[in-house]
Backbone and ligand atoms as CSV (ligand in chain L), in Angstrom:
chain,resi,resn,atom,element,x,y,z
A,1,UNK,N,N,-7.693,70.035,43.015
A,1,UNK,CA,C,-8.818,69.478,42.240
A,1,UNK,C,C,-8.336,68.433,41.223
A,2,UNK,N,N,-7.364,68.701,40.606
A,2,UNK,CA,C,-6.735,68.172,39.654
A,2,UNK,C,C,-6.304,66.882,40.093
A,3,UNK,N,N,-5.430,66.724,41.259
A,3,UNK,CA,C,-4.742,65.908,41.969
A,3,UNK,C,C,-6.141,64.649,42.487
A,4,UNK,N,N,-7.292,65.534,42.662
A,4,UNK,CA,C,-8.446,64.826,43.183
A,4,UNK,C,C,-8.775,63.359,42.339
A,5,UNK,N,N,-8.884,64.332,41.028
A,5,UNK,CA,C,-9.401,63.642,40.303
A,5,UNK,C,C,-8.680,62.308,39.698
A,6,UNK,N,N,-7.501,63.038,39.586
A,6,UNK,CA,C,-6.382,62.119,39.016
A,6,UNK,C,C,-6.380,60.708,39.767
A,7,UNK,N,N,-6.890,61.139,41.360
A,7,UNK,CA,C,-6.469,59.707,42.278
A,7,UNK,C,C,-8.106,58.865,42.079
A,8,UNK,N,N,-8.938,59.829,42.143
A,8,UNK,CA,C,-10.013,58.855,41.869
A,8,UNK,C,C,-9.966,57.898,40.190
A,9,UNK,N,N,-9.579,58.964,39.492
A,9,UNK,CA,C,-9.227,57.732,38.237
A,9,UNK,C,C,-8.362,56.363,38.271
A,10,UNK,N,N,-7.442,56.640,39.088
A,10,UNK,CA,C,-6.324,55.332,39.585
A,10,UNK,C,C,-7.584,54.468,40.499
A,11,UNK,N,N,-7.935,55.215,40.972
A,11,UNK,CA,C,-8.987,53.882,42.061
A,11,UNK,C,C,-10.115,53.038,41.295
A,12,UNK,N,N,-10.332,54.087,40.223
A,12,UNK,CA,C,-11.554,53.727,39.450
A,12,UNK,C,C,-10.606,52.114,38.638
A,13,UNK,N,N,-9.513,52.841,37.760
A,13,UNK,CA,C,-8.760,52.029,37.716
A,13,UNK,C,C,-8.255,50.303,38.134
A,14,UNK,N,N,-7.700,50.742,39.330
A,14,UNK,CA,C,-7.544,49.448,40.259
A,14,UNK,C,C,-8.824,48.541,40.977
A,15,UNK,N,N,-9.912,49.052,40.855
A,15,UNK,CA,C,-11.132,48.396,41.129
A,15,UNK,C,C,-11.627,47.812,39.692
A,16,UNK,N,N,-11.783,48.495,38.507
A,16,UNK,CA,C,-11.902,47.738,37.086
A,16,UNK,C,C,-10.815,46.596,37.620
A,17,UNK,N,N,-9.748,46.462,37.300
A,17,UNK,CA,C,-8.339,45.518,36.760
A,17,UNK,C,C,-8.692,44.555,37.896
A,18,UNK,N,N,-9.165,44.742,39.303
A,18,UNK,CA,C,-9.501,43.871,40.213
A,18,UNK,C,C,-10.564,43.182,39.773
A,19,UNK,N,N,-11.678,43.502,39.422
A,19,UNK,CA,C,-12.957,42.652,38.972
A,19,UNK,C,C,-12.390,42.116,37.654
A,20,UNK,N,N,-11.372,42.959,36.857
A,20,UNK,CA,C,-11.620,41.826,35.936
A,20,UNK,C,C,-10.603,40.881,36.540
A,21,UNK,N,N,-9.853,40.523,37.374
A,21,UNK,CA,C,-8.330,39.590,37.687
A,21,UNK,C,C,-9.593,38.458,38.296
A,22,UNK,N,N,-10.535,38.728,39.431
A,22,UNK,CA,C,-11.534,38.129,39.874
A,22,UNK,C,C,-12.472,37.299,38.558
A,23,UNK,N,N,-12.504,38.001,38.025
A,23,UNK,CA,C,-13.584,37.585,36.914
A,23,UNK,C,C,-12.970,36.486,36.150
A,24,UNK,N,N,-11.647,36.418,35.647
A,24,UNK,CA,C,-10.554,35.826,34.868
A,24,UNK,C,C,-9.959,34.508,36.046
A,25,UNK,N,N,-10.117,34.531,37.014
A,25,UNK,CA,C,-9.802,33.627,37.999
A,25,UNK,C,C,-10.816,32.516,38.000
A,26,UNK,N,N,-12.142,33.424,38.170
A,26,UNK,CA,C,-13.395,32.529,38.074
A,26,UNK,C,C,-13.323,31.646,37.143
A,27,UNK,N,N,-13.538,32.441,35.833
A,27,UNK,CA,C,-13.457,31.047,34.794
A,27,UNK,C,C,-12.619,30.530,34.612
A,28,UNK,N,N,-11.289,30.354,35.096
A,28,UNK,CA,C,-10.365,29.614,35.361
A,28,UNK,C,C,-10.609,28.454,35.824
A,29,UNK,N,N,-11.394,28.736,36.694
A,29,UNK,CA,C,-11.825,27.665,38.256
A,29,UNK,C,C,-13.037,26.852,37.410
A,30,UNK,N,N,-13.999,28.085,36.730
A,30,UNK,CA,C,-15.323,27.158,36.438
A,30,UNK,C,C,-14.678,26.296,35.215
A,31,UNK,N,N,-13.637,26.389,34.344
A,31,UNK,CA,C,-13.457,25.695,33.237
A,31,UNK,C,C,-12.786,24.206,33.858
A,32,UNK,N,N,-11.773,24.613,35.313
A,32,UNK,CA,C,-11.237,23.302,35.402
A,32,UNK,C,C,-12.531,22.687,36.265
A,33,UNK,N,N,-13.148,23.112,36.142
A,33,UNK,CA,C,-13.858,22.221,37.657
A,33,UNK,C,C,-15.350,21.664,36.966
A,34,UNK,N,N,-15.582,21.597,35.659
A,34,UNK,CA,C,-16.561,21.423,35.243
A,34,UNK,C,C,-16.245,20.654,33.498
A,35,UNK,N,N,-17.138,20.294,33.302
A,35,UNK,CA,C,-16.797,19.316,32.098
A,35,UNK,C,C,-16.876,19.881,30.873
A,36,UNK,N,N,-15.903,19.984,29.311
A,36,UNK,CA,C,-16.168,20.919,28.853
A,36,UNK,C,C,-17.734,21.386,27.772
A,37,UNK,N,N,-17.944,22.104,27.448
A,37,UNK,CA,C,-19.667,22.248,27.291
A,37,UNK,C,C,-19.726,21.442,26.333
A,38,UNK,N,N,-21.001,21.626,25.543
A,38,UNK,CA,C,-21.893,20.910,24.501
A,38,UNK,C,C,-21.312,21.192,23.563
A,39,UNK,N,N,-21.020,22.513,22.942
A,39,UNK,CA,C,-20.704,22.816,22.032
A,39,UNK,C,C,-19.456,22.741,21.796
A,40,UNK,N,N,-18.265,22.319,22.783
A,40,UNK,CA,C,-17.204,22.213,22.358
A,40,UNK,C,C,-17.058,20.422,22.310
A,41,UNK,N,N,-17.768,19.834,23.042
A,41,UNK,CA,C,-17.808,18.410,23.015
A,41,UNK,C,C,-18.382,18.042,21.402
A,42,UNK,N,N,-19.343,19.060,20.641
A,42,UNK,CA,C,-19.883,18.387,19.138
A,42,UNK,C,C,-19.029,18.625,18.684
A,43,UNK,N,N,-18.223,19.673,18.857
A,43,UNK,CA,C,-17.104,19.927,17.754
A,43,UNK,C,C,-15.960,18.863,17.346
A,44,UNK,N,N,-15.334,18.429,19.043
A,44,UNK,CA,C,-15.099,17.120,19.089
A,44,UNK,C,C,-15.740,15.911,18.256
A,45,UNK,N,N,-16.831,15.552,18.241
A,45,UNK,CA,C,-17.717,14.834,18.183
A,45,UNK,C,C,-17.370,14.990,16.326
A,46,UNK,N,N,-17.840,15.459,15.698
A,46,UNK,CA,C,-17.979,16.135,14.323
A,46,UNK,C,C,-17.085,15.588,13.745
A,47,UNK,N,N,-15.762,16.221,14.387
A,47,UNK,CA,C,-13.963,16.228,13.671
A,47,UNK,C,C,-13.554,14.382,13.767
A,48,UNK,N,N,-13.859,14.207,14.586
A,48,UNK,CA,C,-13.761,12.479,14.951
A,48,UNK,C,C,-14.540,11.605,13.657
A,49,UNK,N,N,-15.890,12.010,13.835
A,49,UNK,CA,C,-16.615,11.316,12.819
A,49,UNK,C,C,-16.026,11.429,11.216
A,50,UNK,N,N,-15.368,12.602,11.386
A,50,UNK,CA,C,-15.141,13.101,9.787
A,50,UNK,C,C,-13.376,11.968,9.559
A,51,UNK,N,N,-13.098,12.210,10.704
A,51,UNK,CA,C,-11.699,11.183,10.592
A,51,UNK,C,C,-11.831,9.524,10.558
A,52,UNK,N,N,-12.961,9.079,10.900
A,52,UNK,CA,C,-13.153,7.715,10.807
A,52,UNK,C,C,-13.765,7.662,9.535
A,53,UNK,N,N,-14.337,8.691,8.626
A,53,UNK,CA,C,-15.023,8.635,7.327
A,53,UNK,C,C,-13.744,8.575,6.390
A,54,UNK,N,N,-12.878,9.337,6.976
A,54,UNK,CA,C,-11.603,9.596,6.065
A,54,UNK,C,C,-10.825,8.119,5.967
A,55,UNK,N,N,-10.587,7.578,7.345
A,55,UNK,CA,C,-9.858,6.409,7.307
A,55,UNK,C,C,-10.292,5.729,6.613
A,56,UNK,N,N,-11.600,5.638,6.623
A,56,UNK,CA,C,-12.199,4.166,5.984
A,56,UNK,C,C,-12.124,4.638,4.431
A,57,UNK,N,N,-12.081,5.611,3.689
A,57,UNK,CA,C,-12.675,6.210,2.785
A,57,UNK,C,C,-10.776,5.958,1.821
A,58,UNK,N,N,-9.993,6.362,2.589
A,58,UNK,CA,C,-8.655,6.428,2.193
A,58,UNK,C,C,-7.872,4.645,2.551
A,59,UNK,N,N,-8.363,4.521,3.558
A,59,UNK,CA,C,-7.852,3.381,3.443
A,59,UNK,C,C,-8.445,1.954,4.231
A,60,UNK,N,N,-9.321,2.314,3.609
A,60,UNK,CA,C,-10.707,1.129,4.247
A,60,UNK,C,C,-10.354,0.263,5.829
A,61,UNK,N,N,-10.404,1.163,6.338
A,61,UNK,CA,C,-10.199,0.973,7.959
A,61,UNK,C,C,-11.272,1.625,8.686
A,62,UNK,N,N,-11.814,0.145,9.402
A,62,UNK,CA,C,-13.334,0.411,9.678
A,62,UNK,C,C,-13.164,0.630,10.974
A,63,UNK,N,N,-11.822,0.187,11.619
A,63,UNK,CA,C,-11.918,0.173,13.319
A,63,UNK,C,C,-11.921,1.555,14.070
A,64,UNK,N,N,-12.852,1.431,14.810
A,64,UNK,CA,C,-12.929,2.776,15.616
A,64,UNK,C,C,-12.305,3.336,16.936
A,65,UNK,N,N,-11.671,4.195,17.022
A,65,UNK,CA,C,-10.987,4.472,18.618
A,65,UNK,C,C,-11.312,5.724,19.400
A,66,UNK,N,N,-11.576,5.243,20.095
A,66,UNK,CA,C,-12.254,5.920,21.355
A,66,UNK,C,C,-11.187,7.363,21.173
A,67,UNK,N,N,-11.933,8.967,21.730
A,67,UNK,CA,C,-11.118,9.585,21.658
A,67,UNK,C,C,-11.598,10.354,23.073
A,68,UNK,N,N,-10.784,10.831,24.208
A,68,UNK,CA,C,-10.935,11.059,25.512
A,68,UNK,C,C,-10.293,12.112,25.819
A,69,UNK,N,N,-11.099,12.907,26.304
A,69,UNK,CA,C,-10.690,14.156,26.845
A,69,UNK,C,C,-10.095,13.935,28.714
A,70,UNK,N,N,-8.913,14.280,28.985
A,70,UNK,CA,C,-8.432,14.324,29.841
A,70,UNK,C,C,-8.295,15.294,30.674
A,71,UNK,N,N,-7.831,15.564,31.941
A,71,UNK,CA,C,-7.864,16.491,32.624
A,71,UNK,C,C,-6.372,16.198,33.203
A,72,UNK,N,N,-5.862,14.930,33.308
A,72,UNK,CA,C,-4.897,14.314,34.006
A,72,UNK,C,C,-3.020,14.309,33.210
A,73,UNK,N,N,-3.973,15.039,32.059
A,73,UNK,CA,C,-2.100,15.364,31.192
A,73,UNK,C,C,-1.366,16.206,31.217
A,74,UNK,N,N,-0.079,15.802,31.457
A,74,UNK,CA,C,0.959,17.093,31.454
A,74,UNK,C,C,0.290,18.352,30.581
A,75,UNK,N,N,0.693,19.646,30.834
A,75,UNK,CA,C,0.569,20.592,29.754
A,75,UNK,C,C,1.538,20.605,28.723
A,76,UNK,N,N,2.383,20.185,28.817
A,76,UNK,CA,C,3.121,20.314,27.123
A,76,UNK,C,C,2.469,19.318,26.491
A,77,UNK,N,N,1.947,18.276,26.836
A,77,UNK,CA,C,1.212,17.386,26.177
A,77,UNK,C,C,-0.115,17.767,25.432
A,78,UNK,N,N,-0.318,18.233,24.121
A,78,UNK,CA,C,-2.030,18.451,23.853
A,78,UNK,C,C,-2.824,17.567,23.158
A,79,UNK,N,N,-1.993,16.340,23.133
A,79,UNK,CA,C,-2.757,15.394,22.668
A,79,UNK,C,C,-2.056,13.686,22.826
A,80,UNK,N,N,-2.508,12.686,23.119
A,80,UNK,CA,C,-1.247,11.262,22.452
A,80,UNK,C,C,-2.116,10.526,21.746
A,81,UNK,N,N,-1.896,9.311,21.197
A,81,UNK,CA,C,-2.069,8.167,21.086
A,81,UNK,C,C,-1.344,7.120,21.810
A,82,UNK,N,N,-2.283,5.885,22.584
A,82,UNK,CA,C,-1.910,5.424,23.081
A,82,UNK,C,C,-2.359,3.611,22.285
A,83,UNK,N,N,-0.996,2.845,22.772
A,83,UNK,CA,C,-1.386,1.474,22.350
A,83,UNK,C,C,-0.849,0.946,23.580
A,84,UNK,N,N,-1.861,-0.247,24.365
A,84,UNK,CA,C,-1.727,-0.482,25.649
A,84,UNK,C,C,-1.490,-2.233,25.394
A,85,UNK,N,N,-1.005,-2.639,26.485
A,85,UNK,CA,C,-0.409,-4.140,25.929
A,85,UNK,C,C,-1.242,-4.873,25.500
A,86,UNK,N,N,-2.562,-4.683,25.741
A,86,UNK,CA,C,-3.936,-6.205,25.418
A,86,UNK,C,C,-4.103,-5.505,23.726
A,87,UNK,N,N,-3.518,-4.256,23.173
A,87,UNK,CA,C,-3.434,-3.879,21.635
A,87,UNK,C,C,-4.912,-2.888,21.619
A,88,UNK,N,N,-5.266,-2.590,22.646
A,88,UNK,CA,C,-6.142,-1.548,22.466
A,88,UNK,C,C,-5.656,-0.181,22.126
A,89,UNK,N,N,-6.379,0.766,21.045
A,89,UNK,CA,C,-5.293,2.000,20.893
A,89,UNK,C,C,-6.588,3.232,21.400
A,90,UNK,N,N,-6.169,4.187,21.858
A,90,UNK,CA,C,-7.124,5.403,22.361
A,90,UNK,C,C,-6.276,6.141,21.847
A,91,UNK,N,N,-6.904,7.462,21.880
A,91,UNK,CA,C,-6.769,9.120,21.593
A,91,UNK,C,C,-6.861,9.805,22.478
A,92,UNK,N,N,-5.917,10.459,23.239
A,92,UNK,CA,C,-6.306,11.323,24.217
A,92,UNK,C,C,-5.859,12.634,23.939
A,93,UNK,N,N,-6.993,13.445,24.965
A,93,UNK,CA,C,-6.937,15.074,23.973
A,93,UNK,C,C,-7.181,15.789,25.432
A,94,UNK,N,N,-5.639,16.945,25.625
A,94,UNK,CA,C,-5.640,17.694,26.873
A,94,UNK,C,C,-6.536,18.286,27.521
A,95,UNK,N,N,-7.651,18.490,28.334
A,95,UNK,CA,C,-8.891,19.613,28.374
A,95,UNK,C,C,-8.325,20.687,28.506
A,96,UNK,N,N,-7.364,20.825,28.939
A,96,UNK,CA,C,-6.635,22.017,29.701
A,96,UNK,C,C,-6.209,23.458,28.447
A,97,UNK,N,N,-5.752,22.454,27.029
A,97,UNK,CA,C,-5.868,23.477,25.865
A,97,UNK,C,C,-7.115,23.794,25.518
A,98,UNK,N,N,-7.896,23.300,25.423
A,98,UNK,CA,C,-9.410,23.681,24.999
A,98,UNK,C,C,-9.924,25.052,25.508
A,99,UNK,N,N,-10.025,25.948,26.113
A,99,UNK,CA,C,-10.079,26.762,26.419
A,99,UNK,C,C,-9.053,27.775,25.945
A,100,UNK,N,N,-8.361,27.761,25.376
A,100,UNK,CA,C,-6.879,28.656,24.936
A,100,UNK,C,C,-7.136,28.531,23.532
A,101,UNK,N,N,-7.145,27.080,23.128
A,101,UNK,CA,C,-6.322,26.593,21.551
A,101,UNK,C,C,-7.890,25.459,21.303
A,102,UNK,N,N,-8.773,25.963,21.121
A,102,UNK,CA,C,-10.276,24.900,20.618
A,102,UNK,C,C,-9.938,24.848,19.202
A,103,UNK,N,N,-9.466,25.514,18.224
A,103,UNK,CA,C,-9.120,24.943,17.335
A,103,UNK,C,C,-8.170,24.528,16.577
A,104,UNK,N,N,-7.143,24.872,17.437
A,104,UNK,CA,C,-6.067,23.973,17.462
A,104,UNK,C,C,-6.483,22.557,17.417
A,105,UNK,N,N,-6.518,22.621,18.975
A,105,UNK,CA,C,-6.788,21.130,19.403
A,105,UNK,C,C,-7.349,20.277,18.365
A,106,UNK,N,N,-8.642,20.784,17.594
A,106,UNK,CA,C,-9.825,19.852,16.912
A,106,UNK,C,C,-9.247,19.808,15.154
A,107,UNK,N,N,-8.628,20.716,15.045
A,107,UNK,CA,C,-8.302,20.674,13.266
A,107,UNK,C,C,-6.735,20.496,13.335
A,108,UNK,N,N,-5.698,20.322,14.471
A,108,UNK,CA,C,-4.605,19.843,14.285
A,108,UNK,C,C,-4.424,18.976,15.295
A,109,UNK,N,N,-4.174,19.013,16.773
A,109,UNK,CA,C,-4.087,17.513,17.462
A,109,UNK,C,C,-4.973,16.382,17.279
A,110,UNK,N,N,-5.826,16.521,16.542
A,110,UNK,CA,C,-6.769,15.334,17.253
A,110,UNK,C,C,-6.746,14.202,15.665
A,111,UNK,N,N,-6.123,15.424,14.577
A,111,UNK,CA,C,-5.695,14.535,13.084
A,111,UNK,C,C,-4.675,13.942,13.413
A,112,UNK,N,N,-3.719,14.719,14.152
A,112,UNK,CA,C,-2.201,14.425,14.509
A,112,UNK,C,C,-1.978,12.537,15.057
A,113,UNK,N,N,-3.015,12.963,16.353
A,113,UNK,CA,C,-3.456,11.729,17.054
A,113,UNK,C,C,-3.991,10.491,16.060
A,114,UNK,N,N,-4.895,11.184,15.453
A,114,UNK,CA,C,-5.540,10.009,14.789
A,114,UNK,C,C,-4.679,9.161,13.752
A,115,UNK,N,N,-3.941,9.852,13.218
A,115,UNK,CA,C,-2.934,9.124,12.334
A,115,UNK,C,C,-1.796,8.676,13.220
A,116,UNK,N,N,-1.441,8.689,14.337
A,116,UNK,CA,C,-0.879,7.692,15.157
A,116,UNK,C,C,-1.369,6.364,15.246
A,117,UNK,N,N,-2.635,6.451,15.738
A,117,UNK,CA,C,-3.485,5.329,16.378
A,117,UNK,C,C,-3.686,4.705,14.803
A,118,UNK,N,N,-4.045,4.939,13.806
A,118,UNK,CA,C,-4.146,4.256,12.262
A,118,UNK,C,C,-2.593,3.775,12.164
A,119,UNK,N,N,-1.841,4.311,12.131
A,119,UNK,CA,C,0.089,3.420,12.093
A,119,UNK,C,C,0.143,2.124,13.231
A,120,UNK,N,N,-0.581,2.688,14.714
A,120,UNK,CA,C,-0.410,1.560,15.592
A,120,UNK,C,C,-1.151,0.256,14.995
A,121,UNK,N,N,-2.018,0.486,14.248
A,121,UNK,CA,C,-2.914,-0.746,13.639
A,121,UNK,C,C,-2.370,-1.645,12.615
A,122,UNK,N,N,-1.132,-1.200,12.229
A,122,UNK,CA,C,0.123,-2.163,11.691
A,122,UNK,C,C,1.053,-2.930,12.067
A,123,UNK,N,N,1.176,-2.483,13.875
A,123,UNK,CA,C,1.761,-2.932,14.794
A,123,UNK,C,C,3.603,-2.981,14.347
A,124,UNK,N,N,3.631,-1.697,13.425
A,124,UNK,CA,C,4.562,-1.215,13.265
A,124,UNK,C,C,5.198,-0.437,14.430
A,125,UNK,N,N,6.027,-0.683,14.885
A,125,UNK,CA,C,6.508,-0.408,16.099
A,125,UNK,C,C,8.772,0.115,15.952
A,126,UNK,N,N,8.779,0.025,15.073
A,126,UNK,CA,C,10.296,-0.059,14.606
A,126,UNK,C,C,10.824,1.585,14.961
A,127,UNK,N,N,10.408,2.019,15.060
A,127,UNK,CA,C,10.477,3.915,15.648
A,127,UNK,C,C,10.105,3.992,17.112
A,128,UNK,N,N,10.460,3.571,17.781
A,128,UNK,CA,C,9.285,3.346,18.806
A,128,UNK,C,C,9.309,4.488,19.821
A,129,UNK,N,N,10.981,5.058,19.200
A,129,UNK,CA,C,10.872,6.280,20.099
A,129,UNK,C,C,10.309,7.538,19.418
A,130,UNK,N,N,10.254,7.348,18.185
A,130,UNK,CA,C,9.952,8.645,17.696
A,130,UNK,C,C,8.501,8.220,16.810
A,131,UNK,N,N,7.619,8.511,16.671
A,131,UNK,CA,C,6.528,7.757,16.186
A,131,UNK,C,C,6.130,9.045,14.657
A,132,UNK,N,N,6.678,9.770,14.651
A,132,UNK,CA,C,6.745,10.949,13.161
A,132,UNK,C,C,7.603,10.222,12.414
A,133,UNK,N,N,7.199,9.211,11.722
A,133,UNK,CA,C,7.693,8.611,10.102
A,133,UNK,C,C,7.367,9.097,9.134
A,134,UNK,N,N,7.700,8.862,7.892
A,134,UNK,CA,C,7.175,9.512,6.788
A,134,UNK,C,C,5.575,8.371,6.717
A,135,UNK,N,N,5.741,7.458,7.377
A,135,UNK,CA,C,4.219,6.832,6.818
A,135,UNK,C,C,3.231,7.392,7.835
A,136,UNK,N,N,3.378,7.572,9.033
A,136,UNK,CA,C,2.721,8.576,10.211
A,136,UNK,C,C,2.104,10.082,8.741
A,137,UNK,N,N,3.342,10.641,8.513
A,137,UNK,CA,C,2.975,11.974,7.610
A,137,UNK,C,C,2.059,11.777,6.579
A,138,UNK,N,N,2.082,10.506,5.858
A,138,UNK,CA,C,1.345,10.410,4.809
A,138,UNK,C,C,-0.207,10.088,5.257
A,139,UNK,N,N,-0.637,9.424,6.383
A,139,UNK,CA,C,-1.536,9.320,6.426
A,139,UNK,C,C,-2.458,10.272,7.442
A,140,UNK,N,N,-1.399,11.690,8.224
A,140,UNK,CA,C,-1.988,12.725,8.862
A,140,UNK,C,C,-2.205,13.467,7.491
A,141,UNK,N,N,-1.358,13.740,6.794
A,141,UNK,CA,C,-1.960,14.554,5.288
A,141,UNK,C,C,-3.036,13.537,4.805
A,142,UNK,N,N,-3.205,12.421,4.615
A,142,UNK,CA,C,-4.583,12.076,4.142
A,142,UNK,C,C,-6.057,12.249,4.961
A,143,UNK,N,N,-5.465,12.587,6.036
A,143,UNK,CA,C,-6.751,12.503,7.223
A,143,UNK,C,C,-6.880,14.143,7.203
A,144,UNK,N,N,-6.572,14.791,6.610
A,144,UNK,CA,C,-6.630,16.915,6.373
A,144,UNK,C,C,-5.905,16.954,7.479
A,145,UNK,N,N,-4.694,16.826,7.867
A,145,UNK,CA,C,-4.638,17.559,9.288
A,145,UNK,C,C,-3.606,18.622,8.932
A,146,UNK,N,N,-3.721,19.538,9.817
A,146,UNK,CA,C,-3.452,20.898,9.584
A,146,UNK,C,C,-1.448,20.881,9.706
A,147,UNK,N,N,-1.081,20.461,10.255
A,147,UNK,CA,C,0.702,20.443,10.086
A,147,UNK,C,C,0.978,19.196,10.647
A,148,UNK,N,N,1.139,18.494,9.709
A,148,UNK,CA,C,1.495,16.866,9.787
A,148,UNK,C,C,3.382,17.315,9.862
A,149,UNK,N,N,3.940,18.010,10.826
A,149,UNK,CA,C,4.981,18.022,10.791
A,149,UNK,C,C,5.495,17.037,11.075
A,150,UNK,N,N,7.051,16.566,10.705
A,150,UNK,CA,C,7.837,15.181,11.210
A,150,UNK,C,C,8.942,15.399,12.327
A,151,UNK,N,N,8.966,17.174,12.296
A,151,UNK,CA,C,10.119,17.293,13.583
A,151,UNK,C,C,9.651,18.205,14.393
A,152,UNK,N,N,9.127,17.426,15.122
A,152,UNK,CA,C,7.843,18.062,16.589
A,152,UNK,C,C,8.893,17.253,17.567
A,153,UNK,N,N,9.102,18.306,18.505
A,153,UNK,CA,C,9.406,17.777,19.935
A,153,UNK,C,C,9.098,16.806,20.767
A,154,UNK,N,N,7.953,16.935,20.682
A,154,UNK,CA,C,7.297,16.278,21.509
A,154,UNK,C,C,7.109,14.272,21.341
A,155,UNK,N,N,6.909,13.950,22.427
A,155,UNK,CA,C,6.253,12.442,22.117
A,155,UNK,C,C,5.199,12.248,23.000
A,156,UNK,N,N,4.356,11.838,21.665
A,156,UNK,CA,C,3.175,11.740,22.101
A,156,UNK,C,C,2.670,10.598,22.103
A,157,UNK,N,N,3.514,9.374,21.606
A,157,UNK,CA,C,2.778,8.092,21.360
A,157,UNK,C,C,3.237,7.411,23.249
A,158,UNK,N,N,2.585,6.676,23.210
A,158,UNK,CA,C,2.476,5.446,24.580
A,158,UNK,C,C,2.770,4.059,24.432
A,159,UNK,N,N,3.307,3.212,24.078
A,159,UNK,CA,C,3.437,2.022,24.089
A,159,UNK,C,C,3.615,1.104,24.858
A,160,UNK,N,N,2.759,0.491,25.322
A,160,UNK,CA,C,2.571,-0.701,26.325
A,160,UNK,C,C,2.646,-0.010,27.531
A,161,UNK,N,N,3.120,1.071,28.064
A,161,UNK,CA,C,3.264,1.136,29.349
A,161,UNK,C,C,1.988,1.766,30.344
A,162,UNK,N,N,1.795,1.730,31.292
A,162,UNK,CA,C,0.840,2.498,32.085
A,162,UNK,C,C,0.160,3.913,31.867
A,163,UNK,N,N,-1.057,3.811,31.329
A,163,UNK,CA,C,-1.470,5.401,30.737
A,163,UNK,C,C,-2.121,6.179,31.722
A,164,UNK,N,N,-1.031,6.839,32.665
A,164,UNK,CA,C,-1.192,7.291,33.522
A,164,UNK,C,C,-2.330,8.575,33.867
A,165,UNK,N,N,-2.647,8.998,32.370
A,165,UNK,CA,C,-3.998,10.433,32.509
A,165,UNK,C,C,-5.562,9.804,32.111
A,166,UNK,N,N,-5.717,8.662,32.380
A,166,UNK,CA,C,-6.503,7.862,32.219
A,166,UNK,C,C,-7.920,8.315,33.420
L,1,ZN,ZN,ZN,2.837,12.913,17.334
C-alpha cells in the first residue's frame, strides 16, 4: 500500500515538473516569437523620454536618438550605442534580456547607452576602443543611471562599422 502510494506521488510528481518544463518552453517560444508587449514597450518609452529631458536639462542637447529593440544581438551584449559613418548615432537594447532583467535593462542599460550616444555627439573618438572615460561616467551619473561603472568588460560602442543586429 505504502509502496502504492509512494509511486503514484513520483508520477503525480513527474507529470507536475512536465507541464511545468512545457509551460516554461512555451513562453520561451511566445516571448521570442512575438514583439515585446505594451507595457514593457511604455516603460521603454517613459525612461527614454526622461533621458532626453535630462540631456537637454543638464546639458542643453536637444538631439534625439532613436532607441531599438533588437532581437539580432549577441547575448552578452544588453545594450550598445552605435555611431555609423554618415554620423548617425542609435541605441540598441537586447530583447532577449527583457524578459529576465526588465529592469535592469530600462534603469541601467539604456542610461548606460544613452550617455554613449551624448559623448559620440563630440565626435570624440580618442578611446575608441574602450568608450568608459571619465567624461562617458560623468554624464551616465548625470543622466541617473544606475552603475555608471568605468571597468565593464564589455564593448558596447560601434564605430563606423556595419551594425550587424539592425
Ligand atoms: Zn558601455
Amino acid at each position: 500500500m505504502f509502496i502504492k502510494r509512494l509511486n503514484l506521488f513520483f508520477f503525480l510528481i513527474t507529470i507536475l515538473a512536465s507541464l511545468f518544463l512545457i509551460y516554461s518552453w512555451y513562453s520561451n517560444y511566445q516571448f521570442k516569437n512575438s514583439p515585446l508587449n505594451k507595457n514593457i514597450l511604455e516603460q521603454i518609452n517613459k525612461k527614454h523620454k526622461t533621458l532626453e529631458k535630462l540631456s537637454y536639462i543638464k546639458f542643453n542637447i536637444k538631439r534625439k536618438f532613436p532607441v531599438i529593440v533588437s532581437d539580432k544581438m549577441p547575448s552578452k551584449l544588453f545594450g550598445a550605442a552605435t555611431y555609423s559613418k554618415n554620423g548617425e548615432i542609435e541605441i540598441y537594447l537586447n530583447k532577449k534580456h527583457f524578459q529576465e532583467s526588465l529592469d535592469y535593462m530600462i534603469n541601467d542599460v539604456l542610461p548606460h547607452e544613452y550617455a554613449h550616444a551624448l559623448v559620440f555627439l563630440d565626435r570624440d573618438f580618442k578611446d575608441r576602443k574602450d568608450g568608459h572615460t571619465q567624461k562617458w561616467q560623468n554624464i551616465c551619473k548625470a543622466l541617473e543611471g544606475l552603475r555608471c561603472d568605468r571597468f565593464v568588460n564589455h564593448n558596447d560602442i560601434i564605430i563606423g562599422k556595419t551594425i550587424f543586429f539592425k
